[in-house]
N, C-alpha and C positions, 0 to 999 in steps of 0.2 A: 504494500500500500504506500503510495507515495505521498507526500505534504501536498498542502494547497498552495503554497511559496514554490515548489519545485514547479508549478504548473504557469507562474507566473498570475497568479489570479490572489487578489487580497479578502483574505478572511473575514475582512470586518466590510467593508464595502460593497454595495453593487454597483458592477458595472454592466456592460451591453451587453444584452442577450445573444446566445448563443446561437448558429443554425439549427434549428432540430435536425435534421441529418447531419451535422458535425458531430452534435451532441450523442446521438445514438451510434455514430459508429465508433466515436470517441467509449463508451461506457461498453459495445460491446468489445473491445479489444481492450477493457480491463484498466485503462488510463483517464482515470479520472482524481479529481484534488480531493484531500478527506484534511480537515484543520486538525490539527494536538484531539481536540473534545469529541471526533468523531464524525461532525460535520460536514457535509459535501455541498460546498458554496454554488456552484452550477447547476446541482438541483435544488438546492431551496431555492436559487430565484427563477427554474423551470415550473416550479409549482408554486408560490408567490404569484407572479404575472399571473395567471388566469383567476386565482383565486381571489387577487383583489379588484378584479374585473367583475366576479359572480358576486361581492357580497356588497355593492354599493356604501362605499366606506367617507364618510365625512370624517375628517381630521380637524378639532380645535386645538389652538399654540403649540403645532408639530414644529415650529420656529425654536419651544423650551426643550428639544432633543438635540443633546450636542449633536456636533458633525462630526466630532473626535471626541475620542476615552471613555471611560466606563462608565456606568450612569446604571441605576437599575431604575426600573419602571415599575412603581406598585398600584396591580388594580387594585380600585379600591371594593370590586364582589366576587365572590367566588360563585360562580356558575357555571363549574363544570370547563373546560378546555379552552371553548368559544371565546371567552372575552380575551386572553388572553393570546390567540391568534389572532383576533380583530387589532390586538395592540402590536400584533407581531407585526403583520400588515402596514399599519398605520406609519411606525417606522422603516421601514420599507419603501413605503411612497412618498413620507413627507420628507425624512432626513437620508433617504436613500445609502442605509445601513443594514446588516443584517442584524434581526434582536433574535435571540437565544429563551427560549420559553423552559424555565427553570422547574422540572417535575413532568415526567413524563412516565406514561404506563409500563410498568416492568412485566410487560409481557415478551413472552419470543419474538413475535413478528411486529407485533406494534412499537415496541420499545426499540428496537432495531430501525425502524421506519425512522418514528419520532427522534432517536439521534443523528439520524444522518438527515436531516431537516434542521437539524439545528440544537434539540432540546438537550438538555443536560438534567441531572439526577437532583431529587431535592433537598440535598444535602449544603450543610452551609460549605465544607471543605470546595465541594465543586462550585458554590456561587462565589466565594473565597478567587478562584483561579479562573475564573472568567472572567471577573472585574479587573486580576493582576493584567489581564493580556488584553482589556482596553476595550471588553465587548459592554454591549446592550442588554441586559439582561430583564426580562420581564417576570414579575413573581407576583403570585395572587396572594391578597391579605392574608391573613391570619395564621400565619406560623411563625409567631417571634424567632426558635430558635434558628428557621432557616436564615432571616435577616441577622442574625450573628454575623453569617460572612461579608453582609456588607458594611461593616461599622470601617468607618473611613473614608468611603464613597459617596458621589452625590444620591441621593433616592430623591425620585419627581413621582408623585401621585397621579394616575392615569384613571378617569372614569367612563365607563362603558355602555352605552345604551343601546335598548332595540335587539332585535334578533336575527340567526344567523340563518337562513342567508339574505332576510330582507337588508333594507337598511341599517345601518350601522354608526354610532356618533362613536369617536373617541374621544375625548378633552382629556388633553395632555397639561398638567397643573394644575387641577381641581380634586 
C-alpha cells in the first residue's frame, strides 16, 4: 500500500476530480493513495461530489472553517451518522478540505468502507493524531472523554438541520 504523498495528491485538500476511467483503471491495477489513518483521498472526493449534489446542502459561516490546520467541528445533535456527513460535506464544498468523521461502525465491511472514506475510530488517542497532522475533524456531542484528545485545539460548534436526503442547513459557529 503506498502513501497518499507518494501519489502526489495532499491528504488534507481537495483538488480536481479525477477521470472516472483514470480512476478505475488506476484502483484496478492496485495504485491508489491511502493517508497514515487509512484514508483514500480520490475516493472520498469520488463519493463527496455526487453526494453533495443528492442532498441539497446550504452552508452558514463555512468562511469560520480554517483553510489550514486542525480545527474539530462539534455537532451540536447526535442523530445517528447523517448530521455528521452533512458537516463532512459542508467542509468539503465550503473550505474545500477533507473532514474526517471521528467514530465509525466496527463492523467488517462497513468499518472498512467508513475508513477508507475518511473516518477514524472514536477514541481520543486517534482524534489526538488527526489534529497532530492538521486535519478536520468532525465529532458529534456528547462524549466528553473522546474531546480529551482535543484539548489544545480550536473546536467551532456546527448545527445541523432538516433531513437526509432532502435539504440540509449546516451553521458552522452556532
Amino acid at each position: 500500500m503506498r502513501t497518499a504523498g507518494a501519489f502526489g495528491v495532499d491528504v488534507d485538500r481537495v483538488g480536481e476530480p479525477e477521470r472516472i476511467r483514470k480512476m478505475l483503471r488506476r484502483r484496478a491495477a492496485g495504485r491508489f493513495p491511502v493517508d497514515p489513518f487509512g484514508s483514500d483521498p480520490l475516493l472520498h472526493d469520488a463519493v463527496a461530489r455526487p453526494a453533495a449534489g443528492v442532498s441539497r446542502l446550504d452552508v452558514v459561516g463555512g468562511e469560520r472553517i480554517p483553510r489550514i490546520g486542525p480545527v474539530v467541528l462539534l455537532v451540536a445533535r447526535r442523530r445517528g451518522v447523517g448530521d455528521a456527513i452533512a458537516v463532512a460535506l459542508a467542509v468539503h464544498t465550503a473550505a474545500r478540505r477533507r473532514a474526517r468523521i471521528v467514530g465509525y461502525p466496527d463492523l467488517p465491511v462497513l468499518g472498512g468502507l467508513a475508513r477508507r472514506l475518511g473516518a477514524v475510530r472514536a477514541r481520543a488517542d486517534d482524534l489526538a493524531g488527526l489534529l497532530r497532522a492538521g486535519h478536520v475533524a468532525v465529532v458529534a456531542k456528547g462524549d466528553d472523554a473522546l474531546l480529551e484528545g482535543a484539548a489544545g485545539f480550536p473546536v467551532i460548534p456546527v448545527a445541523v438541520s432538516g433531513v437526509f436526503p432532502g435539504r440540509r442547513r449546516v451553521e458552522v459557529g452556532r
